[in-house]
C-alpha positions as CSV (number, residue, x, y, z in Angstrom):
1,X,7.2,3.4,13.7
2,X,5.7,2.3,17.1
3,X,7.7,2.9,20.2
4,X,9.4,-1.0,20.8
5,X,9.1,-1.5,17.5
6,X,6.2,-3.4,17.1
7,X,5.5,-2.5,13.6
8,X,6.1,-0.1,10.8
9,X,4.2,2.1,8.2
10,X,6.2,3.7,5.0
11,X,3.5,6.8,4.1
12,X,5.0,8.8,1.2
13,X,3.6,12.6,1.4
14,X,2.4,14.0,-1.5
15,X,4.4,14.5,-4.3
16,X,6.8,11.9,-3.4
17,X,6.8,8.8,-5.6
18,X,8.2,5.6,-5.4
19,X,11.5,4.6,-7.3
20,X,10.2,2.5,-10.0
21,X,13.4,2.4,-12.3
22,X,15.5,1.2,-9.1
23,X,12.5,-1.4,-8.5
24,X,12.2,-2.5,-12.1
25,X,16.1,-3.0,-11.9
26,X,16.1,-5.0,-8.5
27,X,13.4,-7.2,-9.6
28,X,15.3,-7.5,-13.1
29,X,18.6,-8.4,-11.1
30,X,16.4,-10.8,-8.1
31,X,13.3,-12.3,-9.8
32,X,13.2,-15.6,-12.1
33,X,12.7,-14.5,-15.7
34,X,9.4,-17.2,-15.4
35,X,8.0,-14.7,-13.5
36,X,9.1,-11.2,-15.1
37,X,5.9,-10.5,-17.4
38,X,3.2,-11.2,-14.8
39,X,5.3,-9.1,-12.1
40,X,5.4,-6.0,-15.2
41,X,1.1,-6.3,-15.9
42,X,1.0,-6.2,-11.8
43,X,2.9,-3.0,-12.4
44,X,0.7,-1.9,-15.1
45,X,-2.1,-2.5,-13.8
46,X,-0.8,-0.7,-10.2
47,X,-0.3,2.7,-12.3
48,X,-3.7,2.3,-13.7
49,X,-5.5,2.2,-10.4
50,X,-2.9,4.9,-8.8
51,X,-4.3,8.1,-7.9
52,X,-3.2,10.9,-10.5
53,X,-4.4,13.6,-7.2
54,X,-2.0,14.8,-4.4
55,X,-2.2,11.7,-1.9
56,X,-0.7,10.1,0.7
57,X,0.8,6.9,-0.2
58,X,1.1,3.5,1.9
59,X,3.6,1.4,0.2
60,X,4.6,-0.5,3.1
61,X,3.2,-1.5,7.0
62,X,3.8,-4.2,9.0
63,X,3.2,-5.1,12.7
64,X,5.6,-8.2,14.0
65,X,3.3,-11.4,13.9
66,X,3.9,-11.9,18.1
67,X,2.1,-8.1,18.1
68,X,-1.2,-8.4,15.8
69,X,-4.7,-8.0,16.8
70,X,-3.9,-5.7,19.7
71,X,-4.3,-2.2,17.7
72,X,-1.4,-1.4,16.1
73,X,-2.2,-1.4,12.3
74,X,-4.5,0.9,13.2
75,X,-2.0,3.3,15.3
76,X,-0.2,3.0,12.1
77,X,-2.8,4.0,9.9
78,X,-4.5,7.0,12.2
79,X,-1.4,9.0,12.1
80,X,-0.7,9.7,8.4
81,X,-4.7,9.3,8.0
82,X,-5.0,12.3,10.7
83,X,-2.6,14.4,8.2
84,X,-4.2,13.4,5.4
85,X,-7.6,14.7,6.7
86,X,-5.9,17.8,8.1
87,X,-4.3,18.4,4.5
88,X,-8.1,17.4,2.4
89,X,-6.2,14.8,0.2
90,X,-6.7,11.2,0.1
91,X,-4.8,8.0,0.6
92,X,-4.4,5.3,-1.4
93,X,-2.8,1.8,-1.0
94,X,-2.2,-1.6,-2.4
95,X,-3.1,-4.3,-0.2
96,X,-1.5,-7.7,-0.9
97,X,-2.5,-9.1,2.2
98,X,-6.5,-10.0,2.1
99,X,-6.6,-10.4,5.5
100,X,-6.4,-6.6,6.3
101,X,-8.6,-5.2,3.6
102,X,-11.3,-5.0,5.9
103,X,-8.6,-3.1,8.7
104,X,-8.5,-0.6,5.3
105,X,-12.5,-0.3,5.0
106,X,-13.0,0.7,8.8
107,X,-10.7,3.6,8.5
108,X,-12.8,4.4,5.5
109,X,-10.4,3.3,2.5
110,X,-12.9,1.4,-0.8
111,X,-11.9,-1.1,-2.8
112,X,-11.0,0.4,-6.5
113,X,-10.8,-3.5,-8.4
114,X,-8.5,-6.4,-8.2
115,X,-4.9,-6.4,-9.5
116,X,-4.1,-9.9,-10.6
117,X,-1.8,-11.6,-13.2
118,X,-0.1,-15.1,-13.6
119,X,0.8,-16.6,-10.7
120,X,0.7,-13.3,-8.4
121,X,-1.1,-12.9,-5.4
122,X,-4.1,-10.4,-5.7
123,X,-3.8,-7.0,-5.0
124,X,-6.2,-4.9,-3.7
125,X,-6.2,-1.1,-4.6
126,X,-8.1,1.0,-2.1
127,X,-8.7,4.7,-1.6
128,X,-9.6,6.9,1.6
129,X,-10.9,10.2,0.3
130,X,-10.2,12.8,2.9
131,X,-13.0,13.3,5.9
């Protein structure tokens, strides 16, 4: 988190995963049935693209809209990035937002494909192999 709270980054180390049964259950609880099936191929297609590897993962960042284009996405991203390097394994993240895939490729993250079904937004999977 950056001191005033400007913005946020969620980095789970490796061996840490994200609880899919609780999400599965919230979005079976939350989400409009119409919408269900294309929400489960997104999550398909998500663990197809995930790495299999130790990694850092980026599930979540934000930076308050009153705060962007002044550095602090990439604050975010240079301290788990630095441990990551330290530690030789890569990061990997799901961008939903195509406005900052290219704030992913300057701190060396590539595009792996698009993730795409239904009605969802396109996701972009992208990995940063350690430097």
């Amino acid at each position: 988190m950056l001191e005033g709270f400007e913005g946020a980054a969620l980095w789970l180390p490796p061996g840490v995963a994200p609880d899919g049964e609780r999400l599965v259950a919230l979005i079976n609880e939350h989400a409009p049935a119409s919408i269900r099936p294309d929400t489960e191929s997104v999550f398909e297609q998500m663990d197809r693209f995930h790495p299999k590897e130790p990694h850092w993962y980026l599930p979540l960042i934000g930076v308050d809209p009153a705060s962007q284009s002044r550095g602090y996405g990439s604050a975010l991203l240079a301290h788990a990035l630095a441990r990551s390097d330290r530690d030789c394994v890569a990061a990997y993240l799901e961008s939903s937002n195509p406005r900052n895939v290219s704030l992913y490729q300057r701190h060396g993250f590539e595009i792996l494909g698009e993730i795409q079904a239904g009605s969802s937004p396109r996701v972009v999977p992208m990995l940063r192999k350690p430097r």
